[in-house]
C-alpha positions as CSV (number, residue, x, y, z in Angstrom):
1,X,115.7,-136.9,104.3
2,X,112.9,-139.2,105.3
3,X,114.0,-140.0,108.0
4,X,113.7,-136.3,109.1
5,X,110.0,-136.5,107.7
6,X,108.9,-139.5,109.8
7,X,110.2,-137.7,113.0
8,X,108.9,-134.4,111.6
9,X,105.5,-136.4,111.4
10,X,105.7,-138.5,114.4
11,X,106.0,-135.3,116.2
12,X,103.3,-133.3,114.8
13,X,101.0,-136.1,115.8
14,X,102.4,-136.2,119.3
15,X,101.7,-132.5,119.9
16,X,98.1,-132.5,118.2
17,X,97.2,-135.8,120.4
18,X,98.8,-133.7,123.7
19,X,96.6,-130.8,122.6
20,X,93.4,-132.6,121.8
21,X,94.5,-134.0,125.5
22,X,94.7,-131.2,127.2
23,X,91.9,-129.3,125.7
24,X,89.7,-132.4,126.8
25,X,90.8,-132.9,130.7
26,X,90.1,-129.4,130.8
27,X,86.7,-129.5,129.7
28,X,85.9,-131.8,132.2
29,X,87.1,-130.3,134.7
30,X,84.6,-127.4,133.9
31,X,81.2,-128.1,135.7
32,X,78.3,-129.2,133.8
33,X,76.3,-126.2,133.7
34,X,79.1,-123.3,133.2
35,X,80.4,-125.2,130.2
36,X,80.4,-122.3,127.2
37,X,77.6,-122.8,124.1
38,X,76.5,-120.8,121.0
39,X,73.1,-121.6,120.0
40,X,71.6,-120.0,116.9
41,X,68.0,-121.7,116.4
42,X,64.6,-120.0,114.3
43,X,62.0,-122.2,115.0
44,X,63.7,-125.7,115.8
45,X,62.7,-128.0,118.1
46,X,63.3,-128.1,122.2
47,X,64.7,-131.0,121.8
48,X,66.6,-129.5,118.7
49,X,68.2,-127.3,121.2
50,X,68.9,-129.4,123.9
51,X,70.4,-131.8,121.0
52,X,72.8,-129.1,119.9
53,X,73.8,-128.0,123.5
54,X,74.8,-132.0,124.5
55,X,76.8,-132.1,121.4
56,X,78.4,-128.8,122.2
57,X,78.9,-129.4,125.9
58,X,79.3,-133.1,126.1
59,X,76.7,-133.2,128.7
60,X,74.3,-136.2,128.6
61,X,70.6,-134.8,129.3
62,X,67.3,-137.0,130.7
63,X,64.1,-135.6,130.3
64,X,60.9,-136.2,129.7
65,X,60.0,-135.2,126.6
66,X,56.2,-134.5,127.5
67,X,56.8,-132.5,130.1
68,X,59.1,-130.2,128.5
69,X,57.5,-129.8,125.6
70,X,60.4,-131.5,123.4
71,X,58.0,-130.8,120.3
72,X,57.4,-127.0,121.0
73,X,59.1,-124.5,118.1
74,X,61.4,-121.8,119.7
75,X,64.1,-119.3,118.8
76,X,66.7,-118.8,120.6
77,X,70.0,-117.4,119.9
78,X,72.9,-117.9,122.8
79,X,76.4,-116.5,122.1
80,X,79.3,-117.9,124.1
81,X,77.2,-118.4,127.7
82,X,76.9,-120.9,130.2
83,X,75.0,-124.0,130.1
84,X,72.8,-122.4,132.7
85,X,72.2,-119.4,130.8
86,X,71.2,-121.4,128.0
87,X,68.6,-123.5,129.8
88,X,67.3,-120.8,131.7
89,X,66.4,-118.3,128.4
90,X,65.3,-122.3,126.6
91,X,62.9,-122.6,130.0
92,X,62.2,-119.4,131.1
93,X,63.2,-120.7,135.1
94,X,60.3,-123.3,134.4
95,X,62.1,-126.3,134.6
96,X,64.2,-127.4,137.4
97,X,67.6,-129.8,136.5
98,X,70.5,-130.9,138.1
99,X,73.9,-132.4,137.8
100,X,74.7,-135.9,138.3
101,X,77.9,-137.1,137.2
102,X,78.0,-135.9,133.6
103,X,74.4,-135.7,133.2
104,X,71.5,-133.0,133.7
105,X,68.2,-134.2,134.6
């Protein structure tokens, strides 16, 4: 009997490693800015914001803070949309960015 529950184990770890694998080649292979986010913020932080969409996304952003008002208070609430979508109701089509590798700047 535990011999069955180490190979019951062994392969329940397989299949969740081969699933966390899979689910992560496939989010790279989504580009940069069609990457799906949900964003609920009531008066946090643009940087906040960007903060939660790099942690949602894995993209890496480089900004300037001054120049996009990191500091500024928002709301903002984004259910299951694009990167893009996201930044462009954060921005109001204000800011320019592009992708480089797995960055926006």
């Amino acid at each position: 009997m535990t011999l069955q529950k180490a190979i019951f184990r062994t392969c329940l770890i397989f299949c969740f490693y081969l699933q966390f694998t899979v689910l992560q080649a496939q989010s790279e292979q989504i580009p940069l800015l069609e990457r799906e986010v949900s964003i609920s913020a009531r008066n946090q932080t643009i940087e906040w914001v960007i903060s939660e969409i790099s942690t949602q996304s894995g993209i890496i952003f480089s900004y300037n803070p001054e120049i996009i008002g990191a500091d500024s208070k928002i709301d903002l609430s984004v259910q299951s949309k694009s990167v893009r979508f996201a930044l462009n109701s954060l921005f109001t089509n204000n800011i320019t960015y592009k992708e480089r590798g797995e960055y926006i700047i």
